[in-house]
VOTOR-152614 format. One line per 3 residues: number of its first residue (from 1); their letters; for each residue x, y, z of C-alpha. Coordinates in Angstrom, 1 decimal, always signed. Example, Ala and Ser with C-alpha at 12.3 -4.5 7.8 and 13.67 -1.06 7.14 Angstrom:
<dolos>
1> AS> +12.3:-4.5:+7.8 | +13.7:-1.1:+7.1
</dolos>
This chain:
<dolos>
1> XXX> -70.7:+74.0:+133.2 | -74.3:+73.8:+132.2 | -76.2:+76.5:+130.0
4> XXX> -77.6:+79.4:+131.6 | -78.1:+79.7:+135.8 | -77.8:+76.4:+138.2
7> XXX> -81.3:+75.7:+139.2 | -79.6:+74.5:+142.6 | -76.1:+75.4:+144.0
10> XXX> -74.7:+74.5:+147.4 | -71.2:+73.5:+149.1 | -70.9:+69.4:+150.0
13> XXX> -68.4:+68.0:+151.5 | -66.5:+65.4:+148.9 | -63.7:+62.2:+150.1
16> XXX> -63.8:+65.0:+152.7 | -62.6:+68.2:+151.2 | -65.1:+70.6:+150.8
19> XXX> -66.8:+71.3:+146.9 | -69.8:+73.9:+145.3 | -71.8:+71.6:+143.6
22> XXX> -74.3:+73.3:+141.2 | -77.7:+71.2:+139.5 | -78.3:+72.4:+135.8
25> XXX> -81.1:+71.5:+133.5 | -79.2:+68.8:+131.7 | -76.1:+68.4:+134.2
28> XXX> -74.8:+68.0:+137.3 | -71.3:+69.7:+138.4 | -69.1:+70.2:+141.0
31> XXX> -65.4:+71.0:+141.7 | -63.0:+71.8:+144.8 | -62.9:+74.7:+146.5
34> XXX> -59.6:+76.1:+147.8 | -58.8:+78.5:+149.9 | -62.6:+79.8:+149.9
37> XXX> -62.4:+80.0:+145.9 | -63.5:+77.7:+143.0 | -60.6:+75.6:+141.5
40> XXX> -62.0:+75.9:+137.8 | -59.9:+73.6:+136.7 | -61.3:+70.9:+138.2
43> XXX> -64.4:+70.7:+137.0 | -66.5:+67.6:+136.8 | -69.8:+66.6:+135.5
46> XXX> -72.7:+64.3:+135.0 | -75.7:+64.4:+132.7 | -78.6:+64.1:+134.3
49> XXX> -80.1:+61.6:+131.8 | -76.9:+59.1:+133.3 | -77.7:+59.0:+136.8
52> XXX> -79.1:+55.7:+137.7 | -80.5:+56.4:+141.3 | -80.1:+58.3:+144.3
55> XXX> -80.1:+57.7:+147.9 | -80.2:+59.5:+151.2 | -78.3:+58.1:+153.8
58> XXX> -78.4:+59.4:+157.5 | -75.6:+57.8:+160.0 | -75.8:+57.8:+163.5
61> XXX> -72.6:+58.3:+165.4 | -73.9:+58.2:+169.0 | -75.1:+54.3:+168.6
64> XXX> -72.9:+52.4:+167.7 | -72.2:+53.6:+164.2 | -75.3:+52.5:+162.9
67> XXX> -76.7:+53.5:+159.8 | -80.2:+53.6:+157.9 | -80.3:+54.0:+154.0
70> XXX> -83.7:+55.8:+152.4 | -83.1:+54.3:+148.7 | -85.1:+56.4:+146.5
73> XXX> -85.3:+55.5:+142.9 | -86.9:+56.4:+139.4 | -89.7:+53.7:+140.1
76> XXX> -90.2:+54.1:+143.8 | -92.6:+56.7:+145.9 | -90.2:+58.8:+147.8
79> XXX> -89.9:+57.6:+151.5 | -89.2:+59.7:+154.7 | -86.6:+59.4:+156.9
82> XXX> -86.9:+58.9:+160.6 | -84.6:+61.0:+163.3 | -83.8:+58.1:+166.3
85> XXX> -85.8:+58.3:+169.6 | -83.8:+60.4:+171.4 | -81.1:+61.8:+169.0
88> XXX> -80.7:+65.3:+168.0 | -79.9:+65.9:+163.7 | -76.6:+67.0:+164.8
91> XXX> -76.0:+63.6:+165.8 | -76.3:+62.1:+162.7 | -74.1:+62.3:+159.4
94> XXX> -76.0:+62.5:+156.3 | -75.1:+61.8:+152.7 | -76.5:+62.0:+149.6
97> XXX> -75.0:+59.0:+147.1 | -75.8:+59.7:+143.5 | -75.3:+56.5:+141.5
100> XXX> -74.6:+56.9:+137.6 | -73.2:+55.4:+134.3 | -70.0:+56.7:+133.0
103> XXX> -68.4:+56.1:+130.2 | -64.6:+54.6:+130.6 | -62.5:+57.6:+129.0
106> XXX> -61.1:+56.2:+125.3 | -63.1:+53.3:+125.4 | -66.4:+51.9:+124.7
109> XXX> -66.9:+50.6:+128.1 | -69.5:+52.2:+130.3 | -69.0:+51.6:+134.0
112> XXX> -71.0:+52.8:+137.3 | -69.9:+55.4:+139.8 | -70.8:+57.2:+142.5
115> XXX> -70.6:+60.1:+144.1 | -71.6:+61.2:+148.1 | -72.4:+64.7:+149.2
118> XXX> -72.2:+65.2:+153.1 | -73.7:+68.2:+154.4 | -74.5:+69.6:+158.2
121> XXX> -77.7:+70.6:+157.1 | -80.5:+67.6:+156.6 | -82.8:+69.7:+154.6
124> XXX> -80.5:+71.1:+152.3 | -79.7:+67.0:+151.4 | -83.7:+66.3:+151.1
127> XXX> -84.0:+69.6:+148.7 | -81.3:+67.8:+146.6 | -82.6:+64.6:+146.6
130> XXX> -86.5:+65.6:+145.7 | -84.9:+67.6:+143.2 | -83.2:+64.4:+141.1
133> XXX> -86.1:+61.9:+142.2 | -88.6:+64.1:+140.5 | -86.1:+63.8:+137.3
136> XXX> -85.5:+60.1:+137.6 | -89.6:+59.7:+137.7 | -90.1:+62.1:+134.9
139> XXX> -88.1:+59.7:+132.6 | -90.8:+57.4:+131.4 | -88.9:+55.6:+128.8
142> XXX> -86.8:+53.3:+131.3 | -87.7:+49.7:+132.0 | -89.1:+48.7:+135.0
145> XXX> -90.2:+45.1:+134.8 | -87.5:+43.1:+132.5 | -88.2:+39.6:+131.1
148> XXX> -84.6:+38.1:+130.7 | -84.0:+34.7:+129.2 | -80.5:+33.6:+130.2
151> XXX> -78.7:+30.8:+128.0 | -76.2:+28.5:+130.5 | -74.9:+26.7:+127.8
154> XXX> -73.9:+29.6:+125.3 | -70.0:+30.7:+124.2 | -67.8:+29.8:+128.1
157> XXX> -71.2:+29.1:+129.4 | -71.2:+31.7:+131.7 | -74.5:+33.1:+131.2
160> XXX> -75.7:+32.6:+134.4 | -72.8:+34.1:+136.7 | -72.8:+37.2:+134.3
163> XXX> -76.7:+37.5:+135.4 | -76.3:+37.1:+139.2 | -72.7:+38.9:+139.2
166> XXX> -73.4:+41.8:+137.3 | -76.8:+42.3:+136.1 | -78.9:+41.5:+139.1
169> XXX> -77.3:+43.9:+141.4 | -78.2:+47.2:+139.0 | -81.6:+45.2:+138.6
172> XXX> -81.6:+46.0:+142.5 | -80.1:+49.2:+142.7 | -82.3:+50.4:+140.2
175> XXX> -85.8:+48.7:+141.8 | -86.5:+47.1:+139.1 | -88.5:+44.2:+138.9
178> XXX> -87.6:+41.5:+136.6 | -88.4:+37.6:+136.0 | -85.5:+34.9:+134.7
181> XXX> -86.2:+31.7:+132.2 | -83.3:+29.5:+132.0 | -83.3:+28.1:+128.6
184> XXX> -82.9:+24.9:+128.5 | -83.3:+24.0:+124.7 | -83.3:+25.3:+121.4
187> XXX> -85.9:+27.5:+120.7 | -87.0:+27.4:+124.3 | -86.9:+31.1:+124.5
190> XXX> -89.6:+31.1:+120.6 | -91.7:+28.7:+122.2 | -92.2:+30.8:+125.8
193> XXX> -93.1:+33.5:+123.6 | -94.8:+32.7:+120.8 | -97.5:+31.4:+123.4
196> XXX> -97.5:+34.0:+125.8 | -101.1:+36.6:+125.7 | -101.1:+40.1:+125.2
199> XXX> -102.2:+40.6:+128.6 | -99.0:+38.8:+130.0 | -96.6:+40.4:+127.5
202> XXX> -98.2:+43.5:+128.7 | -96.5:+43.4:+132.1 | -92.7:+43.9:+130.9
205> XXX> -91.4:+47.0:+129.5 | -88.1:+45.1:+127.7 | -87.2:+41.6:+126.9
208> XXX> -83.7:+40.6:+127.0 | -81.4:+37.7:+126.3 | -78.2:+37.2:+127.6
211> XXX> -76.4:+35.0:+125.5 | -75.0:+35.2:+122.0 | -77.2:+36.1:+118.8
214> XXX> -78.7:+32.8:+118.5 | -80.7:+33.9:+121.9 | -81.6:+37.1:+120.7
217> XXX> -83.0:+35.5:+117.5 | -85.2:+33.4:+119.3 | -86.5:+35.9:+121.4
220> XXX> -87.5:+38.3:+118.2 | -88.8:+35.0:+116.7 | -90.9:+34.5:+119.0
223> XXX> -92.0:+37.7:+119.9 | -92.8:+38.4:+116.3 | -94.7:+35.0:+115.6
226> XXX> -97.5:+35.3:+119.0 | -100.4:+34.6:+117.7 | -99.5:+31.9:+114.6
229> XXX> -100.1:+28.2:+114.6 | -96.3:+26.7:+115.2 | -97.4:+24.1:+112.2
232> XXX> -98.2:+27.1:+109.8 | -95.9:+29.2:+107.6 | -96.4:+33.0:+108.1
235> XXX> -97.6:+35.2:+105.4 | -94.9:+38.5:+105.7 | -98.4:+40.8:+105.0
238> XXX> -99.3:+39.4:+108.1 | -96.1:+40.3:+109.9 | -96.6:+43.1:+112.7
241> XXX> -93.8:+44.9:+114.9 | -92.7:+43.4:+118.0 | -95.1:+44.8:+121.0
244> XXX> -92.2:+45.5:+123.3 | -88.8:+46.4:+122.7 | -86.1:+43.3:+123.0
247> XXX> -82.4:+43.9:+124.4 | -79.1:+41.4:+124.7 | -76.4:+40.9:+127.0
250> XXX> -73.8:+39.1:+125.7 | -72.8:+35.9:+126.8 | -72.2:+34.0:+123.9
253> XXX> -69.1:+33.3:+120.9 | -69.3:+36.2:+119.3 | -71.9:+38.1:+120.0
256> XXX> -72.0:+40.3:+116.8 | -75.5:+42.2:+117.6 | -74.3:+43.4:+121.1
259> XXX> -71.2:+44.2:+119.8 | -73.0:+46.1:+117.0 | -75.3:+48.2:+119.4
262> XXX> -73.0:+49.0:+122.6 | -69.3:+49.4:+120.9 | -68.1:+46.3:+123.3
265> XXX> -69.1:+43.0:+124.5 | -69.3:+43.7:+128.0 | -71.9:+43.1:+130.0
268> XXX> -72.2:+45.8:+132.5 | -71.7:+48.5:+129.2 | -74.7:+46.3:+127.9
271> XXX> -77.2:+46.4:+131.2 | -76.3:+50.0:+131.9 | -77.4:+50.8:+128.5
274> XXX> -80.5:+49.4:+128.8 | -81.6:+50.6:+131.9 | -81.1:+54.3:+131.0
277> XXX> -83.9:+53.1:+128.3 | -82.3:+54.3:+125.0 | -83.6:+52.2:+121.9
280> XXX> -83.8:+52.6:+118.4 | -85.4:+50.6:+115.4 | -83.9:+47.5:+113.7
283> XXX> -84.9:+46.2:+110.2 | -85.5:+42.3:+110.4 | -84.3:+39.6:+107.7
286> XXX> -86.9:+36.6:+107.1 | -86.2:+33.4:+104.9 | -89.0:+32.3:+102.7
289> XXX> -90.4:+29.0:+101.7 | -93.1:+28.3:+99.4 | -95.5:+28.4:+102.3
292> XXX> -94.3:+31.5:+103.8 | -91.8:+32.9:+106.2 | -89.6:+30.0:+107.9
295> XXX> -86.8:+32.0:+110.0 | -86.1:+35.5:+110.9 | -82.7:+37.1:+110.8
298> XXX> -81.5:+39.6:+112.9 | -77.2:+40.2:+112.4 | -76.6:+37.9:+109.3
301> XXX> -76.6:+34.8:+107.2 | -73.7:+33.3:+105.8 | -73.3:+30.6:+103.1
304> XXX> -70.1:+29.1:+102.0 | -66.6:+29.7:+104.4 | -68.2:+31.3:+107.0
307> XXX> -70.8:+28.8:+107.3 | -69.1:+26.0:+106.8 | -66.8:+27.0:+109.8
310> XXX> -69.5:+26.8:+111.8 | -70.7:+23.7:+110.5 | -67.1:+22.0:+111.5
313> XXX> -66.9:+23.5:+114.8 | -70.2:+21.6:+115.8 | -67.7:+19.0:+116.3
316> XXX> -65.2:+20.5:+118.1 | -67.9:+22.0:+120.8 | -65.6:+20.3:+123.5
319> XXX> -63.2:+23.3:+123.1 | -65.4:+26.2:+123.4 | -65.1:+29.3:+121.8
322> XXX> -61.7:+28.1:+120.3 | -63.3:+25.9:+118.0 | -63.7:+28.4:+115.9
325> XXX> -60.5:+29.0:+115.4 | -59.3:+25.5:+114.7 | -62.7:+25.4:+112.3
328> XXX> -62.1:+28.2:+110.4 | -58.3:+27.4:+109.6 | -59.3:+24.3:+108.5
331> XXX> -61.8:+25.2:+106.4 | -59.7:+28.0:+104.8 | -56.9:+25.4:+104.0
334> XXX> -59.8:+23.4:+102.5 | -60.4:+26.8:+100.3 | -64.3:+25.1:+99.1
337> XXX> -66.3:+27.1:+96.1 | -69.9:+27.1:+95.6 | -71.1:+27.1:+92.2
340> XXX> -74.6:+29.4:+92.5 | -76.3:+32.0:+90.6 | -78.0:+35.4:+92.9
343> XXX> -80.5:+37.4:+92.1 | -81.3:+40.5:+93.8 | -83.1:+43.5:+93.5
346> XXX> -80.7:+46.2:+94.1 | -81.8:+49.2:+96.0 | -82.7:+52.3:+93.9
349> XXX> -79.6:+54.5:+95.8 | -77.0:+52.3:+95.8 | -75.4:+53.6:+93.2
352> XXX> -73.4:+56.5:+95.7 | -69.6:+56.7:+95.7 | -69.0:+57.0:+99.5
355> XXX> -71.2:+54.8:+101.1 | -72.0:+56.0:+104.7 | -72.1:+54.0:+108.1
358> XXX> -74.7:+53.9:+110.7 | -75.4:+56.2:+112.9 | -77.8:+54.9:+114.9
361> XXX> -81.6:+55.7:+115.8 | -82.5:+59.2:+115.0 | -78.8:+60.7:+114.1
364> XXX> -78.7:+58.2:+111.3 | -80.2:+60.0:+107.9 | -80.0:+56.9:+106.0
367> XXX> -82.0:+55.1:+108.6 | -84.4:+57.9:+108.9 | -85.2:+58.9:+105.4
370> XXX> -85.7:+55.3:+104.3 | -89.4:+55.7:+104.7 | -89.2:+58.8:+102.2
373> XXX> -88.2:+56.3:+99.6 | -90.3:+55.3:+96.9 | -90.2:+52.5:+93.9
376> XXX> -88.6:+49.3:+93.9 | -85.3:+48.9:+92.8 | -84.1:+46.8:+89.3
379> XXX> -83.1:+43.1:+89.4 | -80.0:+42.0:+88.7 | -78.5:+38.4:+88.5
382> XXX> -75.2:+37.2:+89.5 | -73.5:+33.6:+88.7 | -70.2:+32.0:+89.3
385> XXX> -68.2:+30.5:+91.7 | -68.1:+31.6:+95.6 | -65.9:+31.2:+98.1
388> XXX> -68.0:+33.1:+100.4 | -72.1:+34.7:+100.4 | -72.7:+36.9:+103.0
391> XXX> -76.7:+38.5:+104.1 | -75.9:+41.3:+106.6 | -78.3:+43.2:+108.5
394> XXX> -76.2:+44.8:+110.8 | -72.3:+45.9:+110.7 | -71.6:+42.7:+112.6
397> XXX> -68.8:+44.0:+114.7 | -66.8:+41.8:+116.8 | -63.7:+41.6:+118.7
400> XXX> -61.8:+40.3:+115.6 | -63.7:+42.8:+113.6 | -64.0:+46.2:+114.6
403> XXX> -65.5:+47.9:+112.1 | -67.2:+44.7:+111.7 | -67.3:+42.3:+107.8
406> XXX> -70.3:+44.9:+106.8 | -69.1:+48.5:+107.9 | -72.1:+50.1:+105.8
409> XXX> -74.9:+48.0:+107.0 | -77.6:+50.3:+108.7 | -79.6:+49.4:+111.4
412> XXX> -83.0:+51.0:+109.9 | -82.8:+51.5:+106.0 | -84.9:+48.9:+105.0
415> XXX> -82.3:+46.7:+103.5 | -79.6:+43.9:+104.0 | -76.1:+44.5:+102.7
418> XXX> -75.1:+41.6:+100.5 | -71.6:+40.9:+99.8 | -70.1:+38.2:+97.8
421> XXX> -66.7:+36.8:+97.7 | -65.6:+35.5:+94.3 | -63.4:+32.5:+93.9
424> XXX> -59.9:+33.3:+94.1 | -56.7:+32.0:+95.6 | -55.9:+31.1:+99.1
427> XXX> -53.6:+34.7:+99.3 | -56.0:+36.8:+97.7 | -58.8:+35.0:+100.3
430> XXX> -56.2:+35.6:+103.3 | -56.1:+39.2:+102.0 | -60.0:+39.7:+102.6
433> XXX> -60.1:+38.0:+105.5 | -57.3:+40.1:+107.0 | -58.8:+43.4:+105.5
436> XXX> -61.9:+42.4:+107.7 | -60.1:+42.1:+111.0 | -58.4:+45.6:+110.2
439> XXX> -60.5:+48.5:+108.3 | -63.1:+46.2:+106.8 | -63.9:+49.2:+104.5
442> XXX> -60.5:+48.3:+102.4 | -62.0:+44.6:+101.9 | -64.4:+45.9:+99.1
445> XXX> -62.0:+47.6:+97.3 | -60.7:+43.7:+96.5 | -61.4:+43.2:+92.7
448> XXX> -63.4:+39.4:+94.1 | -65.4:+41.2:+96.8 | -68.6:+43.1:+95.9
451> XXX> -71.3:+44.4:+97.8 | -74.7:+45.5:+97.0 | -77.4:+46.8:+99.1
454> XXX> -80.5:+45.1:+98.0 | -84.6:+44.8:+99.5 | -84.2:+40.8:+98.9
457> XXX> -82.7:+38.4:+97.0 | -82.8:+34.7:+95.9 | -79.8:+32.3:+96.0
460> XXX> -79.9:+29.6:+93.9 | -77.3:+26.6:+93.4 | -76.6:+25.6:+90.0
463> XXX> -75.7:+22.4:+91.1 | -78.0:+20.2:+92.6 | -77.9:+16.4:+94.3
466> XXX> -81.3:+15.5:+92.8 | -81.2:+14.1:+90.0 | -81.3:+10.7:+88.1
469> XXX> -77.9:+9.8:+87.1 | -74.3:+10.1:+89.0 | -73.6:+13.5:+87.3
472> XXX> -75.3:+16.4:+89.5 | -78.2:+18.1:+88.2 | -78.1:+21.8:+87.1
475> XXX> -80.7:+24.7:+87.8 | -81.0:+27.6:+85.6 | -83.9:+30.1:+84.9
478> XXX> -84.3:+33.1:+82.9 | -83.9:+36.5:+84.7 | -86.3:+38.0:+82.9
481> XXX> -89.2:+35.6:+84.2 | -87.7:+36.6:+87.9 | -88.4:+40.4:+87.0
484> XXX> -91.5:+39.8:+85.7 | -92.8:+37.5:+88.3 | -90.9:+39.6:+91.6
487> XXX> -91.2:+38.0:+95.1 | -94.3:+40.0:+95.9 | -96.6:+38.4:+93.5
490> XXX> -97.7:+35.1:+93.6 | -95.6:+32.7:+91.4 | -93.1:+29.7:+91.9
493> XXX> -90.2:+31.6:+90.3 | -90.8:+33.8:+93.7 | -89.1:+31.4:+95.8
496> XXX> -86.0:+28.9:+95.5 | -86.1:+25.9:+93.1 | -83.8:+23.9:+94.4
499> XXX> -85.2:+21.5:+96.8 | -81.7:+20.3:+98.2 | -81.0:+19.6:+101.8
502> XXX> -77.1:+19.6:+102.6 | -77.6:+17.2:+105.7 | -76.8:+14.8:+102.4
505> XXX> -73.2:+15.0:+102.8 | -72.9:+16.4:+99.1 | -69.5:+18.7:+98.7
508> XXX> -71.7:+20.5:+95.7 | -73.5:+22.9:+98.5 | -72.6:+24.7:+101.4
511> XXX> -74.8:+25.4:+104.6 | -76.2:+28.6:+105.6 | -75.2:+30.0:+108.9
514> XXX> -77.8:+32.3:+110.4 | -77.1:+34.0:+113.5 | -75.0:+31.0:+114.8
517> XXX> -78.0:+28.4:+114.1 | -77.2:+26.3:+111.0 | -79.6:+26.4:+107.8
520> XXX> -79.5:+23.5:+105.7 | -81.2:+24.4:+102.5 | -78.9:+25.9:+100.1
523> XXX> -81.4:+27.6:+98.0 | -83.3:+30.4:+99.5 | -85.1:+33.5:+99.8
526> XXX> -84.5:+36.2:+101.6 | -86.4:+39.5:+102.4 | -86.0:+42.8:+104.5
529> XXX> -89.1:+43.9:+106.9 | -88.4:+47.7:+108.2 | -88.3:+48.5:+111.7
532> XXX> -90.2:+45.2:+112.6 | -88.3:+45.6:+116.5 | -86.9:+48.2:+118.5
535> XXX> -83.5:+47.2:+120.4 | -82.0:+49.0:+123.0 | -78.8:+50.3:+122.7
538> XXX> -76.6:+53.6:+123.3 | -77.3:+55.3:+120.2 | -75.9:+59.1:+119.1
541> XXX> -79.0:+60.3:+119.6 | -78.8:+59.4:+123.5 | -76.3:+61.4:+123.7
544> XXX> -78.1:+64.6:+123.5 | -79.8:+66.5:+126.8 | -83.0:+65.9:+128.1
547> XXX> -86.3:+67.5:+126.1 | -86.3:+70.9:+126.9 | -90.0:+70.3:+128.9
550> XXX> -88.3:+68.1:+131.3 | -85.5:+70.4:+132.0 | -87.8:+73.6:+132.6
553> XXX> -89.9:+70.9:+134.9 | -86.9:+70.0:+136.7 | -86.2:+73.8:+137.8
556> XXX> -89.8:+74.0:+138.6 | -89.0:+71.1:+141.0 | -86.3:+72.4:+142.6
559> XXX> -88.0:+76.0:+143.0 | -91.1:+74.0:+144.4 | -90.0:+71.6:+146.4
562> XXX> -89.6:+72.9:+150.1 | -87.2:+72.0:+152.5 | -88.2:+68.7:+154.8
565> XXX> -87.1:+68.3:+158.5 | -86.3:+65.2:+159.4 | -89.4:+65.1:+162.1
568> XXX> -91.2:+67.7:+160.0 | -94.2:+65.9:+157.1 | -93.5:+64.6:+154.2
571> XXX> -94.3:+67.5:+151.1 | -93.2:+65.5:+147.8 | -92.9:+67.0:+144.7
574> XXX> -95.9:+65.5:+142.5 | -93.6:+64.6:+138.9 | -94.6:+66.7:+136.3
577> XXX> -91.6:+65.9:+134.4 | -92.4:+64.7:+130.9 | -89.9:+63.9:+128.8
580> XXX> -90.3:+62.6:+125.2 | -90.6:+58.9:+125.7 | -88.4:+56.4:+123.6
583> XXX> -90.9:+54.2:+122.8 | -94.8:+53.5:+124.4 | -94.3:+50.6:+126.6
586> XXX> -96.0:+49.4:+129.2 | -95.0:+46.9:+132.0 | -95.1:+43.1:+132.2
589> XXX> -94.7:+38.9:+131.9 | -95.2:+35.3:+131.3 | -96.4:+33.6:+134.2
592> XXX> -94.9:+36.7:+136.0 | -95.4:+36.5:+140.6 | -95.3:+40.0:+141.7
595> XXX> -91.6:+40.5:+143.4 | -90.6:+43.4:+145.8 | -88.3:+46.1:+143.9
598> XXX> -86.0:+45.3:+147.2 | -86.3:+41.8:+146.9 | -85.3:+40.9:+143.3
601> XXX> -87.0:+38.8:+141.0 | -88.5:+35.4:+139.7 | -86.9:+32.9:+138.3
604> X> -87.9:+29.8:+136.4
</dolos>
């Protein structure tokens, strides 16, 4: 049970059978009672922070089974409920339903369940119910007005059924209000965004795509470029963090970030997630040009196999998501190299044995200390031949992937995780690529695979299509002018020589693949901008009770709030409850028409 005395206990009848049902600060419990005792060993329990909503239901038997639901919720003003003309209480049956998240046992599916409490007593159910409403309102951090852009055309193209099948209706059960942009090109969701005023932005609490990362991309792109001409390159000491924080559902291929932040790439795991507000900071990747930034990153960029996988299965797009399988056993028969050279500056602690993973949010101490950090690390050049380059900001988890192709990639430490793949035979590349659908953590203890955790680095092909003869050109440049001139000072060694485009058809350069949207300049720049967004997801740090000044405010709730009569006046609790919010946000939208909580939302 909970720590220290129930601030409420009563017996409910539950399926029938009568149960002692007891409200802690952080928990709700209850179990069976047999003959007149407590069966301990049936306990069951819910946190507090997990319940979704609560509502009082009163039944009337004597007309015609009719019944009348008082929905009270986190974002609503508590209602009264109204005895019939002419009917005593005892004619009515009265339950209180508790709706809440669950976690599927063994799994990292979440689900949402219910419980009802029946009770002879309407007073003793409006105690109860003032009791968690006051709780639910104290919890500040939840959204209340969502601004989802939905993607019909993403992975099965089912992005809109997984909105109005399984999103919308805990949109409704939880009275929130929300507004829906179909996408209907690329970079639809950037350009709703990028134009859209403080004031109107102002009005939603989270934004959210559901679709795959390419969605989620466009919505951090174009939250983080409001306010710059479209025509005009962005200085990164002009970069600020994302007003609001952003959220995914996943609908697409892959769907690597959502798989990243909820353990699974189910939807209802994902919506649940966000609505009980947890979120956490999340580092963003940009590209550079010589004008500035060009594209943000959020999961990862890859150049060579990878990449060109995706590149072949623009073709096969007829198929669906199986076109990536038929693509990427292609192109590993193919078994292409990339001749390139990387430099990097390497981060100053990268030098530990056991790398650790990510925690997430505040239980991660990688991701936490990072701003304790001081100096820049030493640059360091790599050449050769590659079968594979590989820019990852997040573990990149996956169905195929687990542990996902970069198992040490933190969400908040201020750096991407770079790994590259060496040339080497077909076997030895089957070997990696089967080490990365198992314990990806093995993969890097393959003598062609390294990894390095760096603040940015520069790829560079050594081969280049520009030139005057047949024979290709080749790039080289001393390392020690890129350590003397680093990225952040103004020079043209900062940024990528190489001028290429490999829309030219030439075999001497791969494509970049970033976040599912192709890149077609081999020769880039890439840096690492801490805790640009905040994303919501089901961190560790969720996991923990409420702040200790909600809980004592939840008992002073329940020792407050007086019993109601159903014809007697309506004495709500004011909420005093203030719990430690995840993040200051405050509601809003785009173009947003008010919508009832009760009636749903607006779509465009």
């Amino acid at each position: 049970m909970g720590k220290g005395d129930p601030i409420l206990k009563d017996t409910f009848r539950i399926s029938s059978s009568p149960h002692s049902v007891f409200l802690f600060q952080h928990q709700l419990t209850w179990c069976p009672q047999k003959r007149g005792t407590e069966d301990m060993s049936e306990w069951m329990k819910v946190r507090i922070q997990d319940i979704l909503a609560v509502e009082l239901l009163c039944k009337n038997n004597n007309v015609g089974n009719e019944s009348k639901a008082i929905r009270n919720f986190c974002c609503l003003p508590n209602r009264k409920p109204k005895a019939a003309s002419g009917s005593e209480s005892s004619g009515f049956g009265q339950y209180l339903t508790i709706h809440f998240s669950q976690r599927v046992k063994d799994s990292s599916l979440w689900t949402r369940s219910q419980i009802q409490l029946s009770h002879s007593d309407y007073p003793v159910l409006h105690h109860w119910h003032q009791t968690l409403l006051t709780a639910l309102n104290g919890m500040l951090h939840r959204p209340k007005s969502l601004l989802f852009f939905v993607n019909p055309y993403g992975g099965k193209r089912k992005g809109v059924t997984i909105f109005e099948k399984q999103v919308k209706p805990l949109l409704q059960l939880c009275s929130c209000k929300w507004t829906v942009i179909n996408t209907q090109r690329r970079n639809h969701a950037t350009e709703a965004l990028a134009v859209m005023s403080d004031e109107k932005i102002g009005e939603f609490d989270v934004v959210v795509g559901v679709g795959g990362d390419g969605t989620i991309c466009e919505v951090v792109t174009g939250l983080l470029t409001r306010g710059f001409p479209s025509s005009k390159a962005i200085d990164e000491g002009d970069l600020q963090s994302a007003p609001i924080p952003v959220a995914v559902i996943p609908a697409g291929s892959s769907n690597a970030l959502a798989y990243t932040l909820h353990g699974t790439d189910d939807p209802q795991t994902a919506i649940l997630h966000i609505l009980l507000g947890s979120a956490a900071p999340l580092d963003v990747a940009a590209i550079h040009n010589h004008s500035g930034i060009s594209r943000f990153i959020v999961g990862q960029m890859s150049y060579g196999h990878l990449a060109d996988t995706m590149l072949y299965s623009e073709k096969l797009r007829w198929m669906g998501p199986k076109r990536y399988d038929v693509a990427g056993f292609r192109k590993f028969l193919s078994h292409a190299t990339y001749e390139g050279s990387v430099d990097m500056r390497v981060c100053v602690d990268d030098n530990r044995k056991i790398p650790t993973q990510c925690l997430g949010g505040s239980s991660c101490d990688d991701c936490t200390n990072s701003a304790n950090r001081t100096g820049n690390g030493e640059w360091k050049r790599v050449e050769g031949r590659f079968l594979g380059i590989s820019g990852a900001n997040i573990s990149c988890r996956c169905a195929l992937s687990p542990l996902g192709m970069a198992p040490f990639a933190h969400l908040a430490d201020g750096h991407i995780d770079l790994i590259l793949i060496r040339q080497a035979s077909r076997l030895k590349h089957l070997q990696y690529l089967l080490r990365t659908a198992g314990d990806s953590r093995r993969a890097f203890a393959l003598p062609f695979v390294e990894r390095y955790k760096v603040d940015e680095f520069i790829f560079t092909p050594l081969q280049c299509c520009q030139s005057n003869g047949d024979a290709p050109a080749r790039h080289s440049s001393k390392l020690d002018d890129c350590a003397n001139n680093s990225p952040d000072r103004d020079s043209d060694l900062s940024f990528p020589v190489c001028g290429c485009d490999s829309r030219e058809k030439t075999k001497a350069h791969s494509v970049w693949n970033c976040d599912g949207e192709l890149w077609y300049q081999p020769s880039v720049r890439v840096t690492v901008h801490k805790n640009l967004i905040r994303i919501m997801t089901r961190s560790t740090e969720a996991e923990s009770h409420l702040p200790s000044s909600s809980s004592s405010s939840l008992a002073n709730s329940a020792q407050s709030s007086p019993p109601l009569s159903p014809n007697g006046s309506d004495s709500t609790v004011p909420m005093t409850l203030t719990p430690t919010p995840i993040d200051e946000i405050s509601p809003n939208d785009i173009f947003m028409r008010e919508s009832s909580a009760n009636n749903g939302g607006v779509r465009y």
